[in-house]
Structure formats: C-alpha cells, structure tokens
N, C-alpha and C positions, 0 to 999 in steps of 0.2 A: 485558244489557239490549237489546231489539230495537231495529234503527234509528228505526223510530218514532217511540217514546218518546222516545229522545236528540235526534230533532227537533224536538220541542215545545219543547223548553230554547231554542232557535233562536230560534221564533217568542212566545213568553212573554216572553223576555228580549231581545226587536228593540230596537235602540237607541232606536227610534221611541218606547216605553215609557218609557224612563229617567226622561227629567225629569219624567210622571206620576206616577210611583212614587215619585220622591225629592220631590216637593210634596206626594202623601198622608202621608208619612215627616212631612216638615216639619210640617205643619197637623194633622194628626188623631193619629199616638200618638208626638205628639210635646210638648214644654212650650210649648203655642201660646197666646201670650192674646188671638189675632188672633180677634173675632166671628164666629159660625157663618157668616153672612151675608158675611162678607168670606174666609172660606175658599171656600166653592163659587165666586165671583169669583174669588180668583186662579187655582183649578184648573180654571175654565172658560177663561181668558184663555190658561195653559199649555198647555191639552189643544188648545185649536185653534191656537196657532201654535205648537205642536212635534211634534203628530199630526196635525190635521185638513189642516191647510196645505201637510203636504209629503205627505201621502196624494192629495191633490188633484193636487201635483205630479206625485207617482208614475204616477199616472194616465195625466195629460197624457204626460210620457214614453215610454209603455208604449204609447199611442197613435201617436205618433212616432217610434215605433224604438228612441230613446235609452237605452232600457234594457230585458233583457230579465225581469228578474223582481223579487220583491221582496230579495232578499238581493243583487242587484250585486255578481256574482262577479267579474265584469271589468274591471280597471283604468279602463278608459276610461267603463266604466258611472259609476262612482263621482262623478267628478268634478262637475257638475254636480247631484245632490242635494249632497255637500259642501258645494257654493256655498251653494245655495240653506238649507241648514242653518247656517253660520254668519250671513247675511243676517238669519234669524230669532232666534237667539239672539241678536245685537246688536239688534235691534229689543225685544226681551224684557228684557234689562238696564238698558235707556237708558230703557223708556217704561212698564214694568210693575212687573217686581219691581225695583226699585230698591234700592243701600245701604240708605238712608235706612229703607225701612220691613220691608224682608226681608232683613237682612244677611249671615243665614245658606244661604237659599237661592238669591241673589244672586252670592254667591260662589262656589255650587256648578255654576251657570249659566256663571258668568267661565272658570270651570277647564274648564266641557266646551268650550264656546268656545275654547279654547285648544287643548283635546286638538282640537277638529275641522279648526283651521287646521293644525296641523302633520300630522295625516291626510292632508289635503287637499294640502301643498307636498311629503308621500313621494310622493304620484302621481306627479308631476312626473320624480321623478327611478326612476321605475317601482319602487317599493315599497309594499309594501301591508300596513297595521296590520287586526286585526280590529277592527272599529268595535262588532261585542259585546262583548269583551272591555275595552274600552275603556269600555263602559259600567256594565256590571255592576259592572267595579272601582271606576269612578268614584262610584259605589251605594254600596258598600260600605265605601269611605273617609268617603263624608259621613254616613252613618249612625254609624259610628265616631265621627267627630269631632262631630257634636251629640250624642250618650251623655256625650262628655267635657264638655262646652260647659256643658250641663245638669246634667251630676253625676246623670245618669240612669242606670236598669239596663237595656240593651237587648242582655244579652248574648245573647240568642238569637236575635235577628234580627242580629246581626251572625253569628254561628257559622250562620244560614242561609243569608246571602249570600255568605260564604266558600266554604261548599259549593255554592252554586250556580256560584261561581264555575269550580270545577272539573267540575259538569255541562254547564256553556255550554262552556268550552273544549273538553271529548269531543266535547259535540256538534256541532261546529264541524270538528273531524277525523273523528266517524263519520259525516257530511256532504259528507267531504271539498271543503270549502270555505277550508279555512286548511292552511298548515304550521305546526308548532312553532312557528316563527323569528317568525312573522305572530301568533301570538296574544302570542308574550311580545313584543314590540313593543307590539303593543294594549295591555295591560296596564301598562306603562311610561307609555304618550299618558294611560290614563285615571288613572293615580294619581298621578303626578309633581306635574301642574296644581292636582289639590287638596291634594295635600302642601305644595304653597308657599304657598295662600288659608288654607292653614288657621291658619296664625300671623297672620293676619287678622284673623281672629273668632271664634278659642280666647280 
C-alpha cells in the first residue's frame, strides 16, 4: 500500500477526531432516546471544545514556534496541547456531558482524560505514547462496551475499528513517526482507562 494511503489513517483517525466520532457513535447509531434537537447540541458543544478549540490553539502555536506541525513529533512539541487538552476535557465532564445525563459517553471522556494525563506525565520523564493509538483504541473499547450495555449488534463496526486499528499503527511506522514500543504504550494509555469506567456503566 503506497505511503500515501497509509497516511491518511494518520490524519482520518487524528486524536483531534476521537471524541467526534465516539459522540456520533453515542447519539445517532446508537440506543439514544436523547432528542434530535438535543443531539446536534451536544455534538456541537464536543466538536468545538475538543476540535475547534485546540485547532485555534494549534494555530496560535504554529505561529509562535511552539510547534512545528500538526502530528507533534517532538517531545517538547507535545506538552502544551496536552495541557491544553486535558483543561478541556475537565471543562467538558464538569459542565457538559455530565453523569447525570450522558453516562456512557461521560465516562468515555473520564478515561480519555485519564489516558491524556498520564501521556502528558511520560513527557516528563522523556517517553512518548502515540496519542493515535491511544485514541482509536480508546474508540474501540467504547463502542464495544455500549454493544454490550445495550445488547446491541455492532459487530462490524467493532471488527472495523479493530482493523483500523492496525491501519493507524502501520501508518504511524510507514510515517515513521512512532516506534513499536510507542504505539503499544499508546494502546495500553487508551484502553486501560476504559477497561476500568467500564464497570461503571456496563
């Protein structure tokens, strides 16, 4: 497969998308009895503080040096969207999706939040998790675990994010942006987090 192609995986699956995609997940081919009207709300509320808002950021950075692209190959690159992504996920748990009215996607929030602080404290000690990896699997456990939740059939959109799983990782190495050691790391940050919420709200 040309490098190309295996870079698209890259940019389709930018962590930047995750929590998009697992609130489409959530609210529309999922067992939602939340109003039309109140779905485009919440995935308007998601879409600018976990895309619009750190794209803005990106920006700003990229203007000031602190970062030189949108993948932040560089240790030191990282740290500061980090921040600035955990900042908005706790903003997003406490004042949006809350327990109380989104418990399933709430929680899927808590676990990325989780996988993104401990990201963010390997910097520290110069380690580096893929923050794709990280994501897609974190994707992939929550779609799993509402299949189970619901007593739904979603076996093909799980058997597709499994294999995307494996397209993001390649692409990640035909990129040469990760080692081995860094995706399975990633992988570990994103499914741990929801392995443990999920005795939460199974």
């Amino acid at each position: 497969m040309p490098k190309r192609i295996f870079s698209l995986f890259s940019y389709v699956f930018h962590p930047v998308f995750i929590p998009i995609y697992a609130t489409l997940f959530y609210l529309f081919l999922n067992q939602s009895y939340t109003l039309n009207k109140e779905k485009y709300l919440v995935l308007l509320q998601v879409s600018i503080i976990t895309f619009l808002i750190p794209v803005l950021f990106f920006f700003l950075l990229r203007l000031t040096g602190k970062i030189s692209s949108v993948m932040a190959h560089e240790l030191s690159e990282r740290k500061i969207p980090l921040v600035i992504q955990c900042f908005l996920l706790i903003l997003l748990v406490r004042k949006s999706i809350t327990i109380e009215r989104y418990p399933e996607l709430h929680f899927f929030l808590l676990g990325a939040l989780f996988s993104t602080l401990i990201a963010l404290i390997l910097l520290f000690v110069r380690k580096k998790a893929s923050l794709h990896m990280i994501g897609i699997s974190a994707l992939t456990l929550f779609v799993f675990g509402l299949s189970l939740h619901n007593h739904t059939q979603n076996t093909l959109w799980i058997v597709f994010l499994v294999l995307m799983n494996g397209f993001v990782a390649s692409s990640r190495l035909v990129m040469k942006a990760h080692t081995p050691k860094e995706l399975i790391i990633g992988v570990f940050l994103g499914s741990l987090p929801q392995i443990l919420f999920l005795y939460l709200w199974l």
